[in-house]
C-alpha positions, 0 to 999 in steps of 0.5 A: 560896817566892817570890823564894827567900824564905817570910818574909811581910815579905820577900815584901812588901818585895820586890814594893814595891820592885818596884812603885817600881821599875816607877814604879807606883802602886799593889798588890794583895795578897790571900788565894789570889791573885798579887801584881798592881801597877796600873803607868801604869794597868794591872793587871800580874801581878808573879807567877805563884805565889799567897800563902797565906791564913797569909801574907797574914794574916802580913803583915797582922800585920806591918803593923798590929802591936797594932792587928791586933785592931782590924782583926778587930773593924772588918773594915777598916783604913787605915794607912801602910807605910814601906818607906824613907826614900823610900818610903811607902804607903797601905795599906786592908785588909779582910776578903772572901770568900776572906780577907784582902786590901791595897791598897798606894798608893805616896805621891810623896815630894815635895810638888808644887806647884800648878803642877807638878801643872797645877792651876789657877792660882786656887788660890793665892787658897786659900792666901791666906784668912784664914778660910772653909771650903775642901772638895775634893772628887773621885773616888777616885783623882781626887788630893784628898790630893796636892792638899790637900797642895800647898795647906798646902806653899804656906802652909807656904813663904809664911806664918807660921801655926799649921796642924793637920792631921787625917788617917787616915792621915797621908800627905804629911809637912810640915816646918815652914818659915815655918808650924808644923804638926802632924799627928795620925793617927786611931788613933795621935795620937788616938781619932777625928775628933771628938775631934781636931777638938774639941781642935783649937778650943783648941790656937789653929790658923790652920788646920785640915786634915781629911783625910776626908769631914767628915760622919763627924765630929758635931763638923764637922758642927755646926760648919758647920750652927751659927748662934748667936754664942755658938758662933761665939765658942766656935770662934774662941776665939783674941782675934785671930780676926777672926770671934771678934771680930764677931756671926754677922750680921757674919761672913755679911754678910763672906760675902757681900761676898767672893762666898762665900755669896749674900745668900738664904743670909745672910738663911736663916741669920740669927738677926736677918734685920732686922739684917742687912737694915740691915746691907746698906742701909748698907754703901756697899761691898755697894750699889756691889758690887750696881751693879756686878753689875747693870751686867755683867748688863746688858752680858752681856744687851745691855740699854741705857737706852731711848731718849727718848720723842719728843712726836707733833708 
């Protein structure tokens, strides 16, 4: 027994609310061990008494409920706990050596703003495009949930727009504000990355938000490598999507307008490199964009124009 009590969900309550309790961040439970919290960066102990494999596998039955045999087949599993209305956790299980073993992480139940989480002030320019591909990117631990998550807050206080997020698990939730969202859990709201993302082209988003690595998805993938028009129109299918409504070679020559992509990329990329040859020659913007580039590169290296050249007498 631990905490006077041998039901599995009990024993799993109590040391959660410990680590709330302890203002930690994460815990550990696993078959044959004791129950240990990661509290301001440590690994702590939370007991001296060890979990028997039937209870670790009780309480990953209890967890994962229909899906447990999922779990069996794939060897690992993500997937939320909801201790209370204040407390949620991700949870990753998987089989190893001696059995089972979870990794509870405690999710903030408030959403931080950029601020509040001292990231920098830059990403506000973020939240105010109109079209691109944003990737964060970062270590395990290094906080791209939480940080994703401040981004959609902020379109979600600032803008009206139609925001669809894809996620395994769904961790932080949105309440609709001035935008309104949806978000779908893989292996609850639908089968898989690619298919969600599918669907998503013809559910008219502002936005798509997709909570893993993209190259899991063959969809994504193709969607970012892509450089026909006729994909680009079958993406942005929405009539006032500015994309849908230009060729490929007008949607890179943007790119390059706005910093995003440089003019060796368009051209590498470009069904008609011609085209957007011409497109360049005869943008007034891009050539003053150009002067302006070439003059601080001249600044920067200390380049003047040479003097005149003065005729031997």
């Amino acid at each position: 027994m631990i905490n006077g009590s041998s039901d599995p969900v009990l024993i799993l309550e109590h040391f959660l609310d410990k680590l709330v309790e302890k203002e930690g961040s994460g815990l550990f439970v696993k078959s044959g061990a004791v129950v240990t919290a990661r509290i301001e960066g440590d690994l702590t102990p939370l007991t001296a008494e060890t979990l028997s494999d039937s209870k670790v596998e009780a309480i990953a039955r209890h967890i994962l409920g229909v899906q447990y045999e999922t779990f069996e087949r794939q060897f690992e599993y993500d997937t939320m706990y909801v201790l209370n209305a204040e407390s949620r956790f991700r949870v990753n299980l998987f089989w190893h050596l001696d059995g089972i073993a979870m990794v509870f992480r405690l999710i903030p139940p408030e959403i931080k703003t950029i601020e509040a989480l001292n990231l920098p002030k830059q990403l506000h320019r973020l939240t105010k495009l109109e079209r691109g591909l944003v990737l964060v990117t970062g270590t395990t631990g290094s906080g791209k949930p939480t940080t994703l998550a401040s981004l959609i807050e902020e379109i979600n206080r600032e803008r009206r727009k139609h925001i669809i997020t894809i996620e395994d698990p769904v961790e932080f939730v949105h309440v609709d504000k001035k935008s309104v969202i949806e978000q779908r859990n893989v292996g609850l709201h639908t089968k898989g990355f690619n298919q969600a993302l599918r669907a998503a082209m013809r559910e008219n988003p502002d936005i798509i938000m997709v909570g893993e690595m993209l190259f899991r998805s063959p969809m994504a993938a193709h969607l970012i490598r892509t450089k026909r028009d006729f994909e680009l129109n079958d993406v942005m299918e929405n009539e006032h999507s500015h994309l849908g409504s230009t060729t490929f070679n007008q949607a890179l020559f943007e790119l390059c307008l706005n910093d995003v992509i440089t003019e060796e990329v368009a051209y590498s990329q470009s069904g008609s490199p011609t085209d957007l040859q011409l497109m360049f020659a005869q943008s007034s913007a891009y050539q003053k964009k150009i002067g302006n580039t070439l003059e601080n590169i001249k600044e920067e290296v200390g380049l003047k124009q040479p003097p005149p050249l003065v005729e031997p007498e």
